[in-house]
N, C-alpha and C positions, 0 to 999 in steps of 0.2 A: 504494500500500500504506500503510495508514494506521501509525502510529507511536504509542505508549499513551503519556498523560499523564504527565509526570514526579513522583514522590510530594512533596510539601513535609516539607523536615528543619529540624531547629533547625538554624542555623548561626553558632557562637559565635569559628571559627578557619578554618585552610582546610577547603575545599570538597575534598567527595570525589566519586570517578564516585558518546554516545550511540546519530538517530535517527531537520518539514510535513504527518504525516498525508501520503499522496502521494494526488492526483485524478488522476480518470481525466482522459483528452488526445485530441481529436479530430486524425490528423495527417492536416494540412488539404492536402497535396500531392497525393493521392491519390483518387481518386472509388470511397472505402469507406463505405456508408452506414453510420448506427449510430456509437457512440464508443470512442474505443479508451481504455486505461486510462492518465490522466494521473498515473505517482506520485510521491507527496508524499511528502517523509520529516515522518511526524509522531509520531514516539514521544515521549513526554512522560515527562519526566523522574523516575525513579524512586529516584535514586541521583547522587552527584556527582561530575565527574573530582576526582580526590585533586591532581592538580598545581596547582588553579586557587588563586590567590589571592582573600582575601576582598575584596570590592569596594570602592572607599575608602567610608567612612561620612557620611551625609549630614547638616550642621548642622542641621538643620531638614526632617526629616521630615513631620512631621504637626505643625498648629497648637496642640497639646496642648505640643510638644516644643517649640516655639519659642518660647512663652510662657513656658514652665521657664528656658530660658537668656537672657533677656532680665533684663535687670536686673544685681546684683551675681553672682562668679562664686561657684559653687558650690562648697560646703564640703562635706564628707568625709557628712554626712545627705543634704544634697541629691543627690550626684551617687550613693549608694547608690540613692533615691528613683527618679531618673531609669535607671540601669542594671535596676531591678526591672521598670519600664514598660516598657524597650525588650524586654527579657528573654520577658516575658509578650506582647508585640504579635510576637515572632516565631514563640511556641508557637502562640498563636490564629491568625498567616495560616497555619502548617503545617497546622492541623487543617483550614482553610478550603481549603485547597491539596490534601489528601485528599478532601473532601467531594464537591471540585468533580471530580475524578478518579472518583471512582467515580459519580458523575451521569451523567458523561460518555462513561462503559464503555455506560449504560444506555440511553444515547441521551436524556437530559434535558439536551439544551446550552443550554438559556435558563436550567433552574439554574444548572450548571454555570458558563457566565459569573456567573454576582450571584457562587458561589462566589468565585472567580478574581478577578474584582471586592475584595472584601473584603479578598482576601490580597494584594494591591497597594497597597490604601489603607493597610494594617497595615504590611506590610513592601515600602516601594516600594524600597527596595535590593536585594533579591533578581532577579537575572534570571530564573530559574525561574517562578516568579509572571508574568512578562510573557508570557513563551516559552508558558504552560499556556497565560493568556487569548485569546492570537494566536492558540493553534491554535481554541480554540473558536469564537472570534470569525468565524477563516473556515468554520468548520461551518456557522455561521450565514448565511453570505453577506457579511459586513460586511468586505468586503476591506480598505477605508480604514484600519477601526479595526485591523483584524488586523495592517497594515502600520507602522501607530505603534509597535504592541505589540512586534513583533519588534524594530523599529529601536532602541528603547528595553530594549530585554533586549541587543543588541547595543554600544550606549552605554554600558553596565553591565559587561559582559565583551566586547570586540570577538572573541575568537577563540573565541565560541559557535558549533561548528561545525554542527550542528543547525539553528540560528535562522540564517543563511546558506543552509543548505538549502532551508528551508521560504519564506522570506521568498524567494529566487530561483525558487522553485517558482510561488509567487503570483503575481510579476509575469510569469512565464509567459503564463499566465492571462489576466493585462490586457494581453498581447498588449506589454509593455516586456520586449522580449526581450535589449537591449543593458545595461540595468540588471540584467535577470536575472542573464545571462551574469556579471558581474563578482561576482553573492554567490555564486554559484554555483563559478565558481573558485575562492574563499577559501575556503567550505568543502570544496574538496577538497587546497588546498594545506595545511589543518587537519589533514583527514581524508583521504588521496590511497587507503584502500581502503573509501571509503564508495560503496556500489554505487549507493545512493538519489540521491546528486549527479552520480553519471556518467549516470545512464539522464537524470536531470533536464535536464542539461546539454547532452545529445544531446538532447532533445527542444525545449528551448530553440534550437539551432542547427540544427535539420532545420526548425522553423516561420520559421528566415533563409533557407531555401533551399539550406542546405549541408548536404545530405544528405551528400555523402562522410565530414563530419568527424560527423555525427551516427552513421553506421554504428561509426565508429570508439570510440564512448562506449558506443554501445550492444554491443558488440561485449567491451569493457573490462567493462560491467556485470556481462557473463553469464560473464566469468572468475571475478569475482570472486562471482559467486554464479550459478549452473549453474541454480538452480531459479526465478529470477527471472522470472515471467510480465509483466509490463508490461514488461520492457527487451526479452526474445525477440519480444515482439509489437510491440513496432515499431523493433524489428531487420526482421523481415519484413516491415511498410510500408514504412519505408526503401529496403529491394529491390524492393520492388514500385513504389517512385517512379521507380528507374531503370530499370524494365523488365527486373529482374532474377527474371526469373518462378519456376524452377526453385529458387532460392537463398530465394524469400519461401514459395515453397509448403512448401518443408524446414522453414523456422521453424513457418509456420501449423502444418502437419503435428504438428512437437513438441510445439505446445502442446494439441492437440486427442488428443495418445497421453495425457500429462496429467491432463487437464481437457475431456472428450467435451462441456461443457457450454456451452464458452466464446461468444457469440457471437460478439465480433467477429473472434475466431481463423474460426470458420467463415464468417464474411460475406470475408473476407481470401482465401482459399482457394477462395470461387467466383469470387471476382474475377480470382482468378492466373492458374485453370484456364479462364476467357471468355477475359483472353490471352494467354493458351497459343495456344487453339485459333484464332485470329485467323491 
């Protein structure tokens, strides 16, 4: 289930209020053709927890700002001078930080990034900015980059619960499921009623082979949210791995009263019902 872009704000004092995009997930224990839904939390940030504090500020931002404090220290003009520039490169990444947001709704992720791009170069202090570019990044395919981005929006604020999710979602994906597992936890020890990290986190530990504790997340998900279609559906692959047939077809089933559209709910459900009838 994909996650919306977080909007870019001035940020002069603390940060106020999230959220990976979630991908679909082939779960590879089970012989279901077709893919089943790998999801990402990737809400992009619209708004800021009000608890956070502001990130320490960096001497030397941009080579513009480093060449300002080089030399004698500044006097009561100068560092006017200098506060108008920081001031102004926070309003321009926030616009750039919208721009690339609504690109991104539109499906234009190669703007989108320059967007997000820009608003990094402007205000590389900002976590936000990194968090927006990661998620794009992986729209794009570019896992590597998308992986700096988080880890770097992470270096900024470590207890970005969100950029844990998403960045544990990815390495999913590249199949580092023990690296997953551990951002993965963090953002639930952040967030322990974030549904997006328990289905993640079950799907991260059923591709270990420990289906038991994957049922167990996936099962957690769907307390915590009843209508969640990728954790119901492979809650029901899950059961279907242990040859829990009656128990997977009840899931498929749900999600096919639902969503009559679903495939891999219905590729799931003729699988159940071959054996069944075995």
């Amino acid at each position: 289930m994909d996650r919306h872009p977080k909007r870019g704000v001035r940020k002069n004092a603390a940060k106020e209020p999230e959220t990976e995009t979630r991908v679909p997930w082939l779960f590879v224990l089970i012989a279901i053709t077709g893919s089943a839904l790998l999801a990402i939390s990737s809400n992009l940030r619209s708004h800021r927890h009000a608890e956070r504090s502001p990130p320490e500020p960096h001497s030397a931002s941009s080579d513009a700002l480093a060449k300002e404090v080089t030399g004698a220290p500044l006097g009561p003009e100068n560092s006017s001078t200098t506060n108008d520039t920081e001031s102004d490169n926070i309003d321009r990444a926030a616009q750039y930080q919208n721009r690339g947001t609504d690109l991104l709704a539109q499906g234009k992720i190669d703007q989108a990034v320059a967007q997000y791009q820009e608003a990094v170069r402007l205000n590389p202090a900002d976590e936000d900015s990194h968090y927006n570019l990661a998620l794009a990044l992986a729209r794009q395919g570019k896992r590597e980059a998308a992986r700096e981005q988080y880890l770097e929006a992470l270096r900024l604020y470590p207890d970005y619960a969100e950029a844990h999710n998403n960045l544990g979602n990815l390495l999913v994906a590249e199949g580092k499921f023990d690296e997953a597992i551990v951002h993965l936890k963090a953002a639930l020890q952040l967030s322990s009623d974030n549904a997006s990290a328990r289905n993640n986190l079950g799907n991260a530990l059923a591709r270990q082979g420990k289906v038991t504790d994957a049922i167990a997340c996936f099962r957690e998900a769907l307390r915590l949210k009843p209508d969640y279609l990728e954790a119901r559906y492979n809650l029901g692959s899950a059961y279907l791995a242990q040859k829990r047939v009656e128990e997977a077809m009840a899931e498929f089933s749900d999600i096919l009263r639902r969503n009559p559209d679903f495939a891999p709910a219905q590729r799931g459900l003729i699988r159940a019902r071959q054996l069944q009838a075995k």
